[in-house]
Steps between C-alpha positions, in 0.01 A plus 500: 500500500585860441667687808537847352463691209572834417378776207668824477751703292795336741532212726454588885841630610578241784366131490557460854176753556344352200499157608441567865130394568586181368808452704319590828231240382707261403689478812189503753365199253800249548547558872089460563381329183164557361187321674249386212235289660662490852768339362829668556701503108860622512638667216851512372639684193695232278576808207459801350499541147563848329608583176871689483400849545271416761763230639761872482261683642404295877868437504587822469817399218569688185285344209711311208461829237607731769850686500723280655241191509590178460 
């Protein structure tokens, strides 16, 4: 499922505040779990799949067409 998208003339300027909410939620979810019919569910994150710029862009690393990329 999709965990963010964004529209605009330019990306959000730091990916830490873009990606924050889901962080926070993220974290409260694998120490407590979820409870879906009284039934306590953990949840884990295996991966996280991005394409290169957005892969640049949470990791905070020059992109491969920057100057002085890869």
């Amino acid at each position: 499922f999709v965990i963010g998208i964004h529209h605009g003339k330019s990306k959000p300027e730091n990916s830490n505040d873009f990606l924050r909410l889901f962080v926070d939620e993220m974290k409260e979810l694998e120490q407590n779990g979820i409870e879906i019919n009284k039934q306590v569910i953990s949840i884990c994150i295996n991966d996280i799949l991005c394409d290169t710029p957005a892969r640049s862009y949470v990791c905070k690393i020059k992109g491969h067409n920057r100057y002085e990329g890869c």
